[in-house]
N, C-alpha and C positions, 0 to 999 in steps of 0.2 A: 278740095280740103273741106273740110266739118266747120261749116260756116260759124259755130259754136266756139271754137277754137280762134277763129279769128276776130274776134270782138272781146275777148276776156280779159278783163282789168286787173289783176295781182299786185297784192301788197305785203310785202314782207317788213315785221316791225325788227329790226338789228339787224347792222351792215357789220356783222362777224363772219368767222370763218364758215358756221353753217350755213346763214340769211344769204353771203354772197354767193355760196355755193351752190344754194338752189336756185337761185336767181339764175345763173347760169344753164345749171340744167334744165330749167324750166325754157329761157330759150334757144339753147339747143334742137328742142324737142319742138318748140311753136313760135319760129319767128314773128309770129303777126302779135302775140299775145304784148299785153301791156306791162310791162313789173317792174316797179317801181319798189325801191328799198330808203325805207325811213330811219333813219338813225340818230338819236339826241345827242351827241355830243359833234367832236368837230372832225374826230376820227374815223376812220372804219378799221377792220383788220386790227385793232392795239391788242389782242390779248396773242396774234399770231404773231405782230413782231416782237412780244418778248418771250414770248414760248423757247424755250430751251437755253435760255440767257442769251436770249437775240439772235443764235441760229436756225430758230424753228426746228423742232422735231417733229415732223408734222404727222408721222405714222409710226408702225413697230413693223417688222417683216414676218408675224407670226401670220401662217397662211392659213390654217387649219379657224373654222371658224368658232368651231366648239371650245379649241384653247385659247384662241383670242378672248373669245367672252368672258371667260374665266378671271378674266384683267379685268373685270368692274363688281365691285362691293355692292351696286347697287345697277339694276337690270344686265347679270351675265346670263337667264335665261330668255329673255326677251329681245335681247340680242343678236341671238345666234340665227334665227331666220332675216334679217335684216345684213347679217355681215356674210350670207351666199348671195344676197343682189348685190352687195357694194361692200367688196374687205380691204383689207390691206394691199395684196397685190393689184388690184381698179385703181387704189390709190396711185399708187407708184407709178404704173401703166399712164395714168390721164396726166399726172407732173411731166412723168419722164416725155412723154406723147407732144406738150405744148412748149418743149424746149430750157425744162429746168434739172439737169441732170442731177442724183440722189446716191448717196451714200449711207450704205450700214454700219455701226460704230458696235459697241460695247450693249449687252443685251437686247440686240436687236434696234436698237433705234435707230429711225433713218432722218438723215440730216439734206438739205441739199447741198453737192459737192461747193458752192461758194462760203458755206459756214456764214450765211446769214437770210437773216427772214424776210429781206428784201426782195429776192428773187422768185419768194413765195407769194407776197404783197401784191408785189408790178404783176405778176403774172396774173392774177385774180382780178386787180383793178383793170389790169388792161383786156381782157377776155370780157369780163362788162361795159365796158365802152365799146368794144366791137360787135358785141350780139347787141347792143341799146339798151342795155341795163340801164333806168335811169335813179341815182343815190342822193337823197337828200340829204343832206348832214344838216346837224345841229337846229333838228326837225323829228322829235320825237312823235309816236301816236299814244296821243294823253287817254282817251277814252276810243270804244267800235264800239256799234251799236249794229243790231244784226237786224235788216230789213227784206224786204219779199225779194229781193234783187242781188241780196250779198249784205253787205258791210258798208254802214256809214262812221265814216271815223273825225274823230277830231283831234286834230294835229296843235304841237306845242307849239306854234305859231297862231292858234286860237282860228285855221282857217276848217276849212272839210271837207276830205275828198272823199267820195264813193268808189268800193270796186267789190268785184264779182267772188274773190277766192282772197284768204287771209291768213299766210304764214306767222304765226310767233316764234323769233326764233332771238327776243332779245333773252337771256338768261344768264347766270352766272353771279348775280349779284343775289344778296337778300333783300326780297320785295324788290326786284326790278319792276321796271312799268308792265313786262312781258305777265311777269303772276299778275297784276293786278288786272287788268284786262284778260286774261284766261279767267280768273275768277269770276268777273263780272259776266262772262259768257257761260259759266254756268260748271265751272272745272274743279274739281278739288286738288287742293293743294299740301302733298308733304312737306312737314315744316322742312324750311333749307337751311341751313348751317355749316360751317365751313368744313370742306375736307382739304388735303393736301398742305399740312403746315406744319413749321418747324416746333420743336419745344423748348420753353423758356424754361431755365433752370433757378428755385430756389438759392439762393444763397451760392451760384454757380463754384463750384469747388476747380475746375480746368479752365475759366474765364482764360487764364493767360496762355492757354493753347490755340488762342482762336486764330484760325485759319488753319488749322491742323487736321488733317483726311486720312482714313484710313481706308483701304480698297475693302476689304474681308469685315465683317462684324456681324453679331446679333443681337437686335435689342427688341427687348422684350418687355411686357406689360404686364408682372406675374398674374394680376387680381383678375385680369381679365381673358389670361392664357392664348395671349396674341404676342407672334413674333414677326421678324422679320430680317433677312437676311441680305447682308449688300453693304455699297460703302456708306459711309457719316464723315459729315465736318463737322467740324467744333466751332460755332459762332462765340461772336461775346453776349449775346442771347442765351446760347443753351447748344441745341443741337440741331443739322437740320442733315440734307442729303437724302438719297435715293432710298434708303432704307427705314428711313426716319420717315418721310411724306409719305411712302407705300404702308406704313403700320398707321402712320393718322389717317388715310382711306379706309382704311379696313377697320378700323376701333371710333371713326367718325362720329359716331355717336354716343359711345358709350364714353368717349371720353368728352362728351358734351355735358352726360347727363352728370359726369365726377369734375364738372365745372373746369377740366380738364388741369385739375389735383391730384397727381397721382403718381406712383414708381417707378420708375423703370431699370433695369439691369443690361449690361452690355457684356457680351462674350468677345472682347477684343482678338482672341486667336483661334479662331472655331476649329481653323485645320490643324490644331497641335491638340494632343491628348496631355493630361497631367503628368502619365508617367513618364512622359516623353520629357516634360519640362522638369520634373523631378530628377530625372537622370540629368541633365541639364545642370541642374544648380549642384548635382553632386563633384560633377565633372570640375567645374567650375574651383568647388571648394577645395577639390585637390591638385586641377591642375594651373589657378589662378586664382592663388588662395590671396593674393593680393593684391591684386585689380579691385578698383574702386566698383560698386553694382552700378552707380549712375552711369556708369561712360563703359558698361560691357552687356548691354541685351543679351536676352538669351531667345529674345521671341522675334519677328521680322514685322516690327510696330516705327512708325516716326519717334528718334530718341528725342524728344521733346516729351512725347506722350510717355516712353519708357520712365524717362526720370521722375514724371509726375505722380506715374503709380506706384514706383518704388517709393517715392517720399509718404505717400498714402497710406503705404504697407510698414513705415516706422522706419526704414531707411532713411538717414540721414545723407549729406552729399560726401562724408569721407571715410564712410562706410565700407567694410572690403570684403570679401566672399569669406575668409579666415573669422569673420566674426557675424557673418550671417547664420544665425540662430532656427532651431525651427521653426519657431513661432513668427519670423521674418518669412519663411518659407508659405506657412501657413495663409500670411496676411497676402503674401503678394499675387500666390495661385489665385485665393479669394478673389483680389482684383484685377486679375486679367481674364475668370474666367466671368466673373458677378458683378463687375463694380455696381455699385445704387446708388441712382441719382435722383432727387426730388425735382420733379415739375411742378410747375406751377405756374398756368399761362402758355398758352399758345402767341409762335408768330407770321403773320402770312408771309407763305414764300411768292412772291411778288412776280416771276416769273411762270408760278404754275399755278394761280387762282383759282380756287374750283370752289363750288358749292355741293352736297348731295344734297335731295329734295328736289321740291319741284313738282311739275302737273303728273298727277298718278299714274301709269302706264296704261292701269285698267281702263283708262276712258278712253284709250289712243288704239288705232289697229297701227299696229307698227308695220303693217305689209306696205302701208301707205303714208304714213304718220297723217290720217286722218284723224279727228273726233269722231267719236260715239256720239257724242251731246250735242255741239252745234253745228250743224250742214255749211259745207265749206269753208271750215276752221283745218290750218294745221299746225302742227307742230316738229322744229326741230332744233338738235343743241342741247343748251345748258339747262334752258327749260325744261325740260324731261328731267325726271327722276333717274336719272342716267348719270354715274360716272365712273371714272376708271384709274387704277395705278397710275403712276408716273412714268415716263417709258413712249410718250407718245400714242397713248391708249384714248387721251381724252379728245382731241383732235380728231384722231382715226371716228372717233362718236358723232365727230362733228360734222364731218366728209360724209358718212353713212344716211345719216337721218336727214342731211340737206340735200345730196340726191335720190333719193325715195322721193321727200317730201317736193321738191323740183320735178321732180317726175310727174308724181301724181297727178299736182297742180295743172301740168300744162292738157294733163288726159278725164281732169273728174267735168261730169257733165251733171252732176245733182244738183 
């Protein structure tokens, strides 16, 4: 063995899902190697047990890696050589492999068959205790200092350890300690700002719908000509759901720069055409000319939401198709197929944290998640200017970049 390999000290800053990840494959690959993972708080793995509302999504089953990429707003081209060493199906393959059996759901996401992110946790924590991962908690690294040997670091414990090779992979936060120590090593930094968050509504006009979900919808951002398609629940916030956090990926910025002040329309029934619903209300007016509209849908909506927009639309609740006017007609199409809703204010969805930003790709070879800039720095996770849709895209980001960067680490000899 490469005597080199056997004296190497590794220090990973964040005991998350990509820090612990490399940590693993790092010894996999070089049991003699030293790696040690620092983590400031009291946890590790918290952002994996609430990932998918506590069952972990922890991947998507997209194999193709060109369309995978396509799942992040921010590096889908930078990507796609990184997800042929390590995609979705590795993913699946190395879970399924250490005895945590997975299940596909709805869009591809894959859940593990216990519908909890326990199984993902143990499995991780205990695969580090058997290679001798060893995890410090509630032992942040406050400053590195780069010296002829590697990295002298100083730990929030006010102590100092020295080692050889230096993963950053605490990220996710704005100014984590991860930017600010990449910065100090010489990195530049995209500003980071939240992505993946629900919208709070102005003067909420459906407040009393909350908890109301619609499977089908399209909302839309007219000013900035961004849409998205998928389901929405109705918070007593505003709005949040799969469709709703996939357009704040995507508009992440722009709706920072509109202090996130701004319109949006919803197509409640995208798969019905108007003149389908037209004929619909005709139907209706002749052959139940006196059914109340509140209590007879004509669209396949929660009748909570129906009666909401009927009210919207100038229907009253004793209202009856014999006196539905066209100007009723007029309003109601408008609002199932346009309603407009004012934001104003964002709220994080708590279970899918995300930041976009972060250390620029440019300075990173991603074939390695080396640096460009300082000799045996790496980088992986949230740190990167890397993120992705909802759907278990951001996770899969995080499995990828922490095996490379695992890899790498146990093989870089500069």
């Amino acid at each position: 063995m490469n005597i080199f390999l056997m004296i190497m000290k590794i220090s990973i800053c964040g005991a998350g899902a990509s820090g612990l990840f490399a940590s693993i494959r790092c010894k996999q690959i070089n049991r003699n190697a030293d790696v040690t993972v620092f983590e400031k708080s009291d946890q590790v793995l918290s952002k994996v047990s609430v990932s998918g509302g506590g069952r972990c999504n922890l991947t998507n089953n997209i194999d193709d890696p060109k369309a995978l990429a396509m799942n992040y707003p921010r590096g889908k081209k930078e990507l796609i050589s990184p997800f042929y060493r390590f995609g979705t199906m590795d993913t699946i393959r190395w879970f399924t492999k250490k005895g945590v059996p997975l299940k596909t759901e709805d869009n591809g996401r894959v859940f593990p068959v216990s519908d909890s992110s326990s199984s993902i946790v143990d499995l991780l924590i205990n695969e580090t205790k058997r290679l001798g991962v060893k995890i410090k908690k509630q032992c942040g690294i406050k400053h590195a200092f780069t010296s002829s040997s590697g990295f002298d670091l100083e730990l929030s414990d006010n102590t100092f350890y020295h080692c050889d090779r230096l993963l950053i992979a605490a990220g996710g936060e704005i100014e984590s300690e991860g930017i600010g120590i990449s910065r100090h090593l010489g990195h530049s930094i995209q500003k980071q700002i939240p992505s993946l968050f629900s919208f709070s509504l102005y003067d909420h006009p459906v407040k009393e719908l909350a908890g109301v979900s619609v499977k089908d919808i399209i909302i839309s951002v007219p000013e900035i000509r961004l849409s998205q398609r998928g389901a929405i629940l109705i918070t007593h916030q505003g709005f949040s759901g799969p469709s709703v956090l996939s357009l704040s990926s995507l508009a992440a910025r722009k709706l920072y720069e509109r202090d996130y002040s701004f319109k949006c329309t919803i197509n409640w029934c995208p798969g019905v055409s108007s003149e389908k619903l037209r004929e619909s209300i005709s139907c209706m007016r002749k052959q139940s000319a006196t059914a109340i509209v509140h209590n007879t849908p004509i669209v396949t909506i929660p009748s909570r939401l129906w009666r909401a927009l009927a009210g919207m639309s100038g229907c009253d609740s004793s209202m009856t198709w014999a006196s539905f006017t066209k100007k009723h007609e007029f309003s109601l199409l408008n609002k199932l197929f346009s309603s407009e809703f004012n934001v104003k204010g964002k709220a994080a969805n708590k279970s899918e944290f995300v930041t976009c930003g972060g250390v620029k790709l440019s300075e990173i070879s991603l074939k390695t998640m080396k640096s460009k800039i300082c000799p045996g720095l790496f980088f992986s996770g949230e740190i990167l200017d890397i993120d992705g849709l909802t759907g278990g895209f951001n996770l899969q980001a995080a499995w990828t970049t922490g095996y490379i960067a695992g890899e790498s680490m146990a093989h870089d000899k500069d």
